[in-house]
mmCIF entry with sequence, helices, sheets and N, C-alpha, C, O atoms, coordinates in Angstrom:
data_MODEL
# 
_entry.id   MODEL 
# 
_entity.id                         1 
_entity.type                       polymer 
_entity.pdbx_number_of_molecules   1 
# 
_entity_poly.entity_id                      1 
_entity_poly.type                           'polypeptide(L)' 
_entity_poly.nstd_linkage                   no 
_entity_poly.nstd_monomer                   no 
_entity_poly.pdbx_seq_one_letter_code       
;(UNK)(UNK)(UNK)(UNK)(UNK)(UNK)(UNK)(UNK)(UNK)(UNK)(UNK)(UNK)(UNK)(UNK)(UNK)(UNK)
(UNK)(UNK)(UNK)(UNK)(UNK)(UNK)(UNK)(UNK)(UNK)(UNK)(UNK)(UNK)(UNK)(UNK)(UNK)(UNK)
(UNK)(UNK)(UNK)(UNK)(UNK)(UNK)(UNK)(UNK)(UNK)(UNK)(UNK)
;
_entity_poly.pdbx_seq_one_letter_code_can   XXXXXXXXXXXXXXXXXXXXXXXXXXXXXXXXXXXXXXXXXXX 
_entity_poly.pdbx_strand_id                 A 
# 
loop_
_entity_poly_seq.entity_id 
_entity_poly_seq.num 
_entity_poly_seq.mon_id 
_entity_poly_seq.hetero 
1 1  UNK n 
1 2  UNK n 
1 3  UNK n 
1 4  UNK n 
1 5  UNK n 
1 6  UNK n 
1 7  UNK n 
1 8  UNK n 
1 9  UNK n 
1 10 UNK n 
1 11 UNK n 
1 12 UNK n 
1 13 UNK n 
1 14 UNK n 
1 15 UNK n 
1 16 UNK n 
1 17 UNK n 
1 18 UNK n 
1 19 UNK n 
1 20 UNK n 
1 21 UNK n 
1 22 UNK n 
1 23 UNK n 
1 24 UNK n 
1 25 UNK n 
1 26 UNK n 
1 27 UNK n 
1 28 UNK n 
1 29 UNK n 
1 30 UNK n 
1 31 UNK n 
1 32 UNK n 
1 33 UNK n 
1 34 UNK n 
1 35 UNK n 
1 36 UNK n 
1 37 UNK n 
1 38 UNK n 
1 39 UNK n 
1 40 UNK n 
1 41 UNK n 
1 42 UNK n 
1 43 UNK n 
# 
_struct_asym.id          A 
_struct_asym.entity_id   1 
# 
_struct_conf.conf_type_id            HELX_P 
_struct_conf.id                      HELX_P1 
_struct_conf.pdbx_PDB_helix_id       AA1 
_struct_conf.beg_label_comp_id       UNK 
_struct_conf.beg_label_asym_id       A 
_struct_conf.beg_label_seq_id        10 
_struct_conf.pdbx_beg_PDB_ins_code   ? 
_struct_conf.end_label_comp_id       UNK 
_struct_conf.end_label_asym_id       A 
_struct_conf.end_label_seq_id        20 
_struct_conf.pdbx_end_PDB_ins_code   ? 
_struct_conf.beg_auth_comp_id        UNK 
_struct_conf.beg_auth_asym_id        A 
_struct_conf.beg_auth_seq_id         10 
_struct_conf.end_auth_comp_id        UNK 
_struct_conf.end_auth_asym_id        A 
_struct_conf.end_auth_seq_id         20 
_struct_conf.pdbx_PDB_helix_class    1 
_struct_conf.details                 ? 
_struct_conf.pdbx_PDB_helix_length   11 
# 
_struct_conf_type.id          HELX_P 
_struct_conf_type.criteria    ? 
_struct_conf_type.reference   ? 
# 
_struct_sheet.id               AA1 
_struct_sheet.type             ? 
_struct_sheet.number_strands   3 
_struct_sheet.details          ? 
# 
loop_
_struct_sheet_order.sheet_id 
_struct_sheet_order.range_id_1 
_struct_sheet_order.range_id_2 
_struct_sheet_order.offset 
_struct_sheet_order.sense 
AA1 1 2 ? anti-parallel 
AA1 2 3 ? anti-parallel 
# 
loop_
_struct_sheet_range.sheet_id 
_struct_sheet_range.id 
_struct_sheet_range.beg_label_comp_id 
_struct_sheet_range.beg_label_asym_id 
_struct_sheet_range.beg_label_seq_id 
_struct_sheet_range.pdbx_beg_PDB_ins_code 
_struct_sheet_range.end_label_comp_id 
_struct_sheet_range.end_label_asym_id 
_struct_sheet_range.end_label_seq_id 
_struct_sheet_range.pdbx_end_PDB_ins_code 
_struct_sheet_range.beg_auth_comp_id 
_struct_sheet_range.beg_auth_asym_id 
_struct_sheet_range.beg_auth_seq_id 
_struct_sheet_range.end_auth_comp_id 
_struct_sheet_range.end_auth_asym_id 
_struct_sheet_range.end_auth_seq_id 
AA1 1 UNK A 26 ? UNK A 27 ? UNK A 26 UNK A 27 
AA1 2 UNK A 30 ? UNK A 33 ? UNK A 30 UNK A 33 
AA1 3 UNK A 40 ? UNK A 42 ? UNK A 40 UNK A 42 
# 
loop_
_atom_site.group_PDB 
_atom_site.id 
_atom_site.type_symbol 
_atom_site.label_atom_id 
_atom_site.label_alt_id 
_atom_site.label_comp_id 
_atom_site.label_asym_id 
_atom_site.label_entity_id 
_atom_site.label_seq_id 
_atom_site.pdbx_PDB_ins_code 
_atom_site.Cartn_x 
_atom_site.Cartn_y 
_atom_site.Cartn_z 
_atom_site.occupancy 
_atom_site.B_iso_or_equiv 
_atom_site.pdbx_formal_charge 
_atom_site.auth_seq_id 
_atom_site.auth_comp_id 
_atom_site.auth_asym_id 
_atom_site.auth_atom_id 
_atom_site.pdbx_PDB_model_num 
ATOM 1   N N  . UNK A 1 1  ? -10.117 -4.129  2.853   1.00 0.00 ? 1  UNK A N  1 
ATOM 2   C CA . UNK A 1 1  ? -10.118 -4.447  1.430   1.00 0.00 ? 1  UNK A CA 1 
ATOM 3   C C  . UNK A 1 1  ? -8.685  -4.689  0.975   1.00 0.00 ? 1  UNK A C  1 
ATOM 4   O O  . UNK A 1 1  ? -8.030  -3.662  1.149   1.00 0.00 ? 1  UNK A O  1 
ATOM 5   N N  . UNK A 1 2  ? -8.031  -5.587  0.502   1.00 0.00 ? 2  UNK A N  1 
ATOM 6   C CA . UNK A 1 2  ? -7.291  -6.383  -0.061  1.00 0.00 ? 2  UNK A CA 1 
ATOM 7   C C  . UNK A 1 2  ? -7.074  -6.313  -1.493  1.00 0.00 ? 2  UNK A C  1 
ATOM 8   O O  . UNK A 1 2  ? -7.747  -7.089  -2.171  1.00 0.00 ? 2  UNK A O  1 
ATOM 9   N N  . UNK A 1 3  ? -6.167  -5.442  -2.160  1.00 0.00 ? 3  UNK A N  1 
ATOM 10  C CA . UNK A 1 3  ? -5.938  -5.907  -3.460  1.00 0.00 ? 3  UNK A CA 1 
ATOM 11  C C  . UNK A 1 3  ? -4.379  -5.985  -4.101  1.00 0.00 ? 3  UNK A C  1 
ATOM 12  O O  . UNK A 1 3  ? -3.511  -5.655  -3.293  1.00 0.00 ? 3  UNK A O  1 
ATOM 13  N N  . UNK A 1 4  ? -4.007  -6.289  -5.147  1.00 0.00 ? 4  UNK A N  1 
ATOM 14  C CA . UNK A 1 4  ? -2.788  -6.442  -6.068  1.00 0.00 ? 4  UNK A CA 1 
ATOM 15  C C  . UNK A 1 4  ? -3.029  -5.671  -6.255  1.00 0.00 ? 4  UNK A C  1 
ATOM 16  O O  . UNK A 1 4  ? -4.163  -5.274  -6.524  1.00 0.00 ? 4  UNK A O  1 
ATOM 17  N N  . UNK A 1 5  ? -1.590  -4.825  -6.168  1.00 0.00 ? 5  UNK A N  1 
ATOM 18  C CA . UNK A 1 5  ? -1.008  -3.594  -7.307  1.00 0.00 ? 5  UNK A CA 1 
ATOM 19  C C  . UNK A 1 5  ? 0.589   -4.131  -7.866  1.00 0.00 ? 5  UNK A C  1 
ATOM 20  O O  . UNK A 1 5  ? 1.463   -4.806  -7.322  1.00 0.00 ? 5  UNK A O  1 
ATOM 21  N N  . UNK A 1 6  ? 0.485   -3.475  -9.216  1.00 0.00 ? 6  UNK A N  1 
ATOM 22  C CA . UNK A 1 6  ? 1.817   -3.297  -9.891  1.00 0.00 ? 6  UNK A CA 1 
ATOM 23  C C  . UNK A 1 6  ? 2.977   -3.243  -8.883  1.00 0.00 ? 6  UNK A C  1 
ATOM 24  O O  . UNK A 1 6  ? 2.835   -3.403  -7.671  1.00 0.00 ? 6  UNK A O  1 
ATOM 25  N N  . UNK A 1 7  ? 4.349   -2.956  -9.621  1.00 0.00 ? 7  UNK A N  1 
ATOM 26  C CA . UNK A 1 7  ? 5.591   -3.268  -8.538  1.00 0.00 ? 7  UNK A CA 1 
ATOM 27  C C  . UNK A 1 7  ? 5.886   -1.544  -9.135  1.00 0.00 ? 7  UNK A C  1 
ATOM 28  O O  . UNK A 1 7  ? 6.397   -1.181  -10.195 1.00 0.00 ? 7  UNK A O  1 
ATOM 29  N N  . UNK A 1 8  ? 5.280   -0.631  -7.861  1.00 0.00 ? 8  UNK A N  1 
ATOM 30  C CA . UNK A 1 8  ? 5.669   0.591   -7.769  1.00 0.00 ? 8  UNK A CA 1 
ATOM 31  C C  . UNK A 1 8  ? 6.351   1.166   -6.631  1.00 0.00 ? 8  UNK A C  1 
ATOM 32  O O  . UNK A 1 8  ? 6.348   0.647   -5.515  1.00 0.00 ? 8  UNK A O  1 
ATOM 33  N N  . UNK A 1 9  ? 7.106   2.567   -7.016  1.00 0.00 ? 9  UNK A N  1 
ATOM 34  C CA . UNK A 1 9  ? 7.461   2.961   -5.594  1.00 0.00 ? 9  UNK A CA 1 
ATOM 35  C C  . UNK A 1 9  ? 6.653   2.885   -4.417  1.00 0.00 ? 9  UNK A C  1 
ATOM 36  O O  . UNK A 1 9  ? 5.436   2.842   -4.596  1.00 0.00 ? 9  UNK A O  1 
ATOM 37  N N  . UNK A 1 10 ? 7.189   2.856   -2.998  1.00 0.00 ? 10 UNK A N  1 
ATOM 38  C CA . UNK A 1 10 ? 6.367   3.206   -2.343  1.00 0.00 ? 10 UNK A CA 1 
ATOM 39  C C  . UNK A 1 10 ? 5.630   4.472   -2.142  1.00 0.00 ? 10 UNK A C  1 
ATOM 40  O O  . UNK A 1 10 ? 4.419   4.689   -2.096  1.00 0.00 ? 10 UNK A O  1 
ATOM 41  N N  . UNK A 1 11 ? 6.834   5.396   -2.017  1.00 0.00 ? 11 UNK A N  1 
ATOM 42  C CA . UNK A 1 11 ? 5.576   6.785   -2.183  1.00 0.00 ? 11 UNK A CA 1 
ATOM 43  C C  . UNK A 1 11 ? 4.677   6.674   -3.258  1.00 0.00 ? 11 UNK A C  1 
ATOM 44  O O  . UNK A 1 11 ? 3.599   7.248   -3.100  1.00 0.00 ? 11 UNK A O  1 
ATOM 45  N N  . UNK A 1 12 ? 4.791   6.301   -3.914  1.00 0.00 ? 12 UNK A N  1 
ATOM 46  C CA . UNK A 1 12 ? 3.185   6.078   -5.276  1.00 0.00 ? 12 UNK A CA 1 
ATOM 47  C C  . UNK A 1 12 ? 2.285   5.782   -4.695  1.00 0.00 ? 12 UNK A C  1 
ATOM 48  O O  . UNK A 1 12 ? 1.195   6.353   -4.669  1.00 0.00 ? 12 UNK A O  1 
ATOM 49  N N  . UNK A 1 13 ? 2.745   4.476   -3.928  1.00 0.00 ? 13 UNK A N  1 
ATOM 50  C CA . UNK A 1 13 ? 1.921   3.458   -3.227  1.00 0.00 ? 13 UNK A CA 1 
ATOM 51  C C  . UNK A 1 13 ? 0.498   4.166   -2.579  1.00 0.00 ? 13 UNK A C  1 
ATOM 52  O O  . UNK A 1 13 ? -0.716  4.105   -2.770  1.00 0.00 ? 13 UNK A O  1 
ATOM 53  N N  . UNK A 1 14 ? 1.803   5.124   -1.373  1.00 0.00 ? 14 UNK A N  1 
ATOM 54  C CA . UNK A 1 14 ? 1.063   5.664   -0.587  1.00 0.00 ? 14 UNK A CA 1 
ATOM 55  C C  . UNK A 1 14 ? 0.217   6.844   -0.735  1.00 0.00 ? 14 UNK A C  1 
ATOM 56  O O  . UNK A 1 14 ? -0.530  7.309   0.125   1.00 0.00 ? 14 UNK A O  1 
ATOM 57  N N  . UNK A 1 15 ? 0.413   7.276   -1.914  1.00 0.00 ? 15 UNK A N  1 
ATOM 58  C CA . UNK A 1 15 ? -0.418  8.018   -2.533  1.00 0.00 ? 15 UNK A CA 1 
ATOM 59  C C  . UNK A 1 15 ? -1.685  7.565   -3.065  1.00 0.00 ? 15 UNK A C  1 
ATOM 60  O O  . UNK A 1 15 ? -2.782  8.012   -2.732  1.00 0.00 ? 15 UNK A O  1 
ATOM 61  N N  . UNK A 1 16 ? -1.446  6.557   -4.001  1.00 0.00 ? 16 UNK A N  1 
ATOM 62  C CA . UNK A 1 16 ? -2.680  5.471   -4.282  1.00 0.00 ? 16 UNK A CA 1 
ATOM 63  C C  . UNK A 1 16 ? -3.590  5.205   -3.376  1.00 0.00 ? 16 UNK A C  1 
ATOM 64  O O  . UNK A 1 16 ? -4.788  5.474   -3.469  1.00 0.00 ? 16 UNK A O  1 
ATOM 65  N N  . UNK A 1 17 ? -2.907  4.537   -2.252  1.00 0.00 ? 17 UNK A N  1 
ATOM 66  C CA . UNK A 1 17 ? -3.810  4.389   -0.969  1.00 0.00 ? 17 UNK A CA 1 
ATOM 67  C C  . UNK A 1 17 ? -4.470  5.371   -0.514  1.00 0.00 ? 17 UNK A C  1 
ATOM 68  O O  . UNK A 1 17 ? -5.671  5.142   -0.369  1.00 0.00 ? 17 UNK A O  1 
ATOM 69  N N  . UNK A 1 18 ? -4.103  6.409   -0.231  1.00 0.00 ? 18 UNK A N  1 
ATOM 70  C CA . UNK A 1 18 ? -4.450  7.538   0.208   1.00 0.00 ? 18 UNK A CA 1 
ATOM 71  C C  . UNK A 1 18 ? -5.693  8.004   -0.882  1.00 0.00 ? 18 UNK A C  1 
ATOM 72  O O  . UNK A 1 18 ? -6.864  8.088   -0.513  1.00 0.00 ? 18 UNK A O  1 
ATOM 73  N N  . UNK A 1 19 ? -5.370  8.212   -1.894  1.00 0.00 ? 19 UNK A N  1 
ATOM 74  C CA . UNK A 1 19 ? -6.526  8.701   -2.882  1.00 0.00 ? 19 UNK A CA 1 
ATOM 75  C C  . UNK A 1 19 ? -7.716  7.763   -2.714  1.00 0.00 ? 19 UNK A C  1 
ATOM 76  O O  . UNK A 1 19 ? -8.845  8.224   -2.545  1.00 0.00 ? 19 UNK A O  1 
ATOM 77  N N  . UNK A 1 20 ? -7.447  6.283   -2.762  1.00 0.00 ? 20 UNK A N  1 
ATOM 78  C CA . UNK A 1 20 ? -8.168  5.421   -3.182  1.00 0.00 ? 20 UNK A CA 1 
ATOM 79  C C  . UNK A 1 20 ? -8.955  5.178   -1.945  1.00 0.00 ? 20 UNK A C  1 
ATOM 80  O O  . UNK A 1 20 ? -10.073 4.802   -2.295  1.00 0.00 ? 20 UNK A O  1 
ATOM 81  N N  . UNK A 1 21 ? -8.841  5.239   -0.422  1.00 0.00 ? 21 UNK A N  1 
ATOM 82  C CA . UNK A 1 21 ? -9.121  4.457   0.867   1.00 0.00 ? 21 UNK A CA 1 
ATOM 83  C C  . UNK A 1 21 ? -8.935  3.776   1.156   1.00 0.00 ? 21 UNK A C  1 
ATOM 84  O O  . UNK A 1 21 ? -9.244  3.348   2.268   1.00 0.00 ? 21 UNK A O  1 
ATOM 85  N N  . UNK A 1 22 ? -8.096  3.068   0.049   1.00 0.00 ? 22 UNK A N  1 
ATOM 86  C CA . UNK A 1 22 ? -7.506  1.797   0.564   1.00 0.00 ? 22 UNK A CA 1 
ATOM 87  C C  . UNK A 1 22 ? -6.386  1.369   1.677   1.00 0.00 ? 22 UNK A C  1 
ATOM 88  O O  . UNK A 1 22 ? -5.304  1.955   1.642   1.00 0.00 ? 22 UNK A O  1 
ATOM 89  N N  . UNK A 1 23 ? -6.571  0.565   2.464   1.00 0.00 ? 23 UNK A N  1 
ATOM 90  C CA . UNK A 1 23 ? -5.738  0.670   3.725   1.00 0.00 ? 23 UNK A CA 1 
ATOM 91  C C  . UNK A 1 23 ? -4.660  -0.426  2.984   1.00 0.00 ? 23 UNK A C  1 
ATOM 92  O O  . UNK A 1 23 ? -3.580  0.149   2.855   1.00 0.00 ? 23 UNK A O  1 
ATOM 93  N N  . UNK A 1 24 ? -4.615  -1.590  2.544   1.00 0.00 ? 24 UNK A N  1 
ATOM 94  C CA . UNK A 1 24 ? -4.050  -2.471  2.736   1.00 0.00 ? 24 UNK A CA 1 
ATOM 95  C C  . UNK A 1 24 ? -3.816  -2.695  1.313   1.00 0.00 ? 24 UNK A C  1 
ATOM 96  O O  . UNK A 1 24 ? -4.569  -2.249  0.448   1.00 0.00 ? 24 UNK A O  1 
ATOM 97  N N  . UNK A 1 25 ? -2.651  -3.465  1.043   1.00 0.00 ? 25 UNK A N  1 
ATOM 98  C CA . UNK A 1 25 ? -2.187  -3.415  -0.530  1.00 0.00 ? 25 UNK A CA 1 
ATOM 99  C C  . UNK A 1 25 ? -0.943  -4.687  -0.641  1.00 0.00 ? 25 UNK A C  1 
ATOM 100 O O  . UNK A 1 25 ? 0.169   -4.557  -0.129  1.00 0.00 ? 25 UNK A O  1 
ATOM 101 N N  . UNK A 1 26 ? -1.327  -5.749  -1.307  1.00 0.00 ? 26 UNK A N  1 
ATOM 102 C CA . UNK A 1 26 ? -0.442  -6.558  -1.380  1.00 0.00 ? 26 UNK A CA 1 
ATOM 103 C C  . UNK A 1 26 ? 0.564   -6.405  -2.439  1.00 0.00 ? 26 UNK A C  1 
ATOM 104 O O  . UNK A 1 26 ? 0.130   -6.410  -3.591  1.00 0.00 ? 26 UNK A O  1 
ATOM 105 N N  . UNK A 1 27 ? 2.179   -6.233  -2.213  1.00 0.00 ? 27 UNK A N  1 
ATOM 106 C CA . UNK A 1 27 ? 3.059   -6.080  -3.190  1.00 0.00 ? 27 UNK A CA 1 
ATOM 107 C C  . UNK A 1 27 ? 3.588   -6.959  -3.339  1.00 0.00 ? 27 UNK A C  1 
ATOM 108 O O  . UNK A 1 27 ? 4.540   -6.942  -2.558  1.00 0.00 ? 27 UNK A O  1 
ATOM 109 N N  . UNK A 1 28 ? 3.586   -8.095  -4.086  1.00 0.00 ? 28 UNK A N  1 
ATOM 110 C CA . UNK A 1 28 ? 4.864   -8.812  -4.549  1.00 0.00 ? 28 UNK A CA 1 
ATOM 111 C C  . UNK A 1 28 ? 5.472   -9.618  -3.090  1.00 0.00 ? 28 UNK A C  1 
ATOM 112 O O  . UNK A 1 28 ? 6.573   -9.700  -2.546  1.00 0.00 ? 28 UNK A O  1 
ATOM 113 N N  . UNK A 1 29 ? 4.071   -10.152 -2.809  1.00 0.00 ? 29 UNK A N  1 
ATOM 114 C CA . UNK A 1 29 ? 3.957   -11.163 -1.135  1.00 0.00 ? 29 UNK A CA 1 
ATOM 115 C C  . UNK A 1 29 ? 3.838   -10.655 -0.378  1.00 0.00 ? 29 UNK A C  1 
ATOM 116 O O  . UNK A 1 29 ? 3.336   -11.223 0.592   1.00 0.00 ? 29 UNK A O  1 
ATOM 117 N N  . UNK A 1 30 ? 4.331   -8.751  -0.232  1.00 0.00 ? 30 UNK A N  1 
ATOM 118 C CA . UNK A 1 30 ? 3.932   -8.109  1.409   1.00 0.00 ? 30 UNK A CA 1 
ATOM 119 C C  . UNK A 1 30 ? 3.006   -7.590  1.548   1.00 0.00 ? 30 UNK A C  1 
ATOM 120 O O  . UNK A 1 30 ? 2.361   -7.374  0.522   1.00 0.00 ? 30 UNK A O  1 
ATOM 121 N N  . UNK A 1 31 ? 2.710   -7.340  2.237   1.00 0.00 ? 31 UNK A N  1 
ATOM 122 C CA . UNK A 1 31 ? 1.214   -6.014  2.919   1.00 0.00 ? 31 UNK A CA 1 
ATOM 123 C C  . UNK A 1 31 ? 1.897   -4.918  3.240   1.00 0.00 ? 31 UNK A C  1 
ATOM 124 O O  . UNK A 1 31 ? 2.865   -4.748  3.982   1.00 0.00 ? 31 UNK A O  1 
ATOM 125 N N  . UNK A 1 32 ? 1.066   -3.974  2.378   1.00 0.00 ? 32 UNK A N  1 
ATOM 126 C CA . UNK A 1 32 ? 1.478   -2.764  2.911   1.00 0.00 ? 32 UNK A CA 1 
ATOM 127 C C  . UNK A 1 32 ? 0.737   -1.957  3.272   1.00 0.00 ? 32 UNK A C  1 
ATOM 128 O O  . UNK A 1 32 ? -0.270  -1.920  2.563   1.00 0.00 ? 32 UNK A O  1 
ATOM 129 N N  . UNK A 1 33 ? 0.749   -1.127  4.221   1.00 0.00 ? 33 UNK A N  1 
ATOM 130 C CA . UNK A 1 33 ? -0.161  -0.329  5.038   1.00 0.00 ? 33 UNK A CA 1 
ATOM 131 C C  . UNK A 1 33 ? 0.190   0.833   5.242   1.00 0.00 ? 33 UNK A C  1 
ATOM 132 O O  . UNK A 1 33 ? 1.237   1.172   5.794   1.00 0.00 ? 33 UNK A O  1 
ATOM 133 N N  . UNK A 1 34 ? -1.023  1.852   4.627   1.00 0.00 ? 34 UNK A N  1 
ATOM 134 C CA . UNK A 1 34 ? -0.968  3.268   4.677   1.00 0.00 ? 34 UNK A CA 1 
ATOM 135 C C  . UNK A 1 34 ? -2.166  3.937   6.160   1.00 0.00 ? 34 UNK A C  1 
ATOM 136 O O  . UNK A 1 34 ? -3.380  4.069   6.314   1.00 0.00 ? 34 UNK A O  1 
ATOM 137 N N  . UNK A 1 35 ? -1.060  4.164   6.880   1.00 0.00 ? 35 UNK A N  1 
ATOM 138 C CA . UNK A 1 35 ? -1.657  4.727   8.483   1.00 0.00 ? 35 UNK A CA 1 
ATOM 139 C C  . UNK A 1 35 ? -1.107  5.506   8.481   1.00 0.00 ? 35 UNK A C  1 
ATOM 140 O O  . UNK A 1 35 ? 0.000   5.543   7.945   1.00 0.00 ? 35 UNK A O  1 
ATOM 141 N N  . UNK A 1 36 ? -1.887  6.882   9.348   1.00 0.00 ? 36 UNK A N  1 
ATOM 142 C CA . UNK A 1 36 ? -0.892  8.440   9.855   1.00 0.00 ? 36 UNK A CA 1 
ATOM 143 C C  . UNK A 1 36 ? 0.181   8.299   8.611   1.00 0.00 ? 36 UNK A C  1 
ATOM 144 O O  . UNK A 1 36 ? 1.378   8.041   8.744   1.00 0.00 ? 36 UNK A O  1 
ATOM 145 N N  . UNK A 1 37 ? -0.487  8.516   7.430   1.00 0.00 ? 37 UNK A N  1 
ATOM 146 C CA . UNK A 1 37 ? 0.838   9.108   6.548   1.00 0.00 ? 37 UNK A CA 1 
ATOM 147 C C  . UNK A 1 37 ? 2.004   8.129   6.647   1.00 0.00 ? 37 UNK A C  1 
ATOM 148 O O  . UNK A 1 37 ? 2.992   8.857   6.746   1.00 0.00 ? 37 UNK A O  1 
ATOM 149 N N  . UNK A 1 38 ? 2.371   6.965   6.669   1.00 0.00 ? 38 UNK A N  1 
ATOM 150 C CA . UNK A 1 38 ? 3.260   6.040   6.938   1.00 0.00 ? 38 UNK A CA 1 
ATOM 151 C C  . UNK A 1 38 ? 3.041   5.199   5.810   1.00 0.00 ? 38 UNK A C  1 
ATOM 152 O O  . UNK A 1 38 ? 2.079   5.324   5.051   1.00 0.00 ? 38 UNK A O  1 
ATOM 153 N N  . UNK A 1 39 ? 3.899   4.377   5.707   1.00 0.00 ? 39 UNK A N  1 
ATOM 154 C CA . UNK A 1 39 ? 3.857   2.995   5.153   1.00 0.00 ? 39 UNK A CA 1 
ATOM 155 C C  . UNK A 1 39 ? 4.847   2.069   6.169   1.00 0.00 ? 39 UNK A C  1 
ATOM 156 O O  . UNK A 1 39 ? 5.972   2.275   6.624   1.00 0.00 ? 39 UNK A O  1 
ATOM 157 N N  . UNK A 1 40 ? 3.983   1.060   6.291   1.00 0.00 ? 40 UNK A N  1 
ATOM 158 C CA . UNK A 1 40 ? 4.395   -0.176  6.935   1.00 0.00 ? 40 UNK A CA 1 
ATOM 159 C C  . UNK A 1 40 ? 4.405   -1.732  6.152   1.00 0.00 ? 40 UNK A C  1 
ATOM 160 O O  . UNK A 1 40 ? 3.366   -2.319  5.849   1.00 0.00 ? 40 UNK A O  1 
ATOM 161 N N  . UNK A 1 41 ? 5.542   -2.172  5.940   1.00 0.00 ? 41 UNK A N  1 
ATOM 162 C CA . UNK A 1 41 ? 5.633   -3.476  5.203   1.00 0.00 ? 41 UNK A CA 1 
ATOM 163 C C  . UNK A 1 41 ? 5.873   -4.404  6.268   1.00 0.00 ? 41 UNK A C  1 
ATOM 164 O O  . UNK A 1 41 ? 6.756   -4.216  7.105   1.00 0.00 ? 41 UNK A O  1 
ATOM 165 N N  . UNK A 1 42 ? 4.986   -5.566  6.263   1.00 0.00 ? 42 UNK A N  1 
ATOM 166 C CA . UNK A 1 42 ? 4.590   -7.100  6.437   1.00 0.00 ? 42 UNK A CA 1 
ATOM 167 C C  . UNK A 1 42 ? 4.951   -7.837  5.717   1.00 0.00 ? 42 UNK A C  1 
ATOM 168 O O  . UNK A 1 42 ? 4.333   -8.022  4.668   1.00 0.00 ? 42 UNK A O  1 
ATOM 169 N N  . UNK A 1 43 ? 5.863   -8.390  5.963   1.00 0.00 ? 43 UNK A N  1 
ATOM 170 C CA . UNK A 1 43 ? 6.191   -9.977  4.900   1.00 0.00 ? 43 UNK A CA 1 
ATOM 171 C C  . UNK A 1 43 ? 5.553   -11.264 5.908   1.00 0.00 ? 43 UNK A C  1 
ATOM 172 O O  . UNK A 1 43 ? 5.602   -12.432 5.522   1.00 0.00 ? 43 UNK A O  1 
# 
């Protein structure tokens, strides 16, 4: 699942994700990915 979020920190991010199940999160052109407690950015 794929969505836009606001231009927030990343730890927010990964909190969001985490609450939400969301794996994948497009910021402002990248992907970001919440795995094992991580964040990983894709441009």
């Amino acid at each position: 699942m794929l969505i836009s979020v606001p231009k927030i920190k990343e730890k927010q991010l990964l909190v969001e994700l985490k609450n939400s199940g969301i794996k994948y999160a497009v910021v402002i052109g990248k992907v970001i990915r919440a795995e094992d407690h991580k964040i990983f950015i894709e441009e």
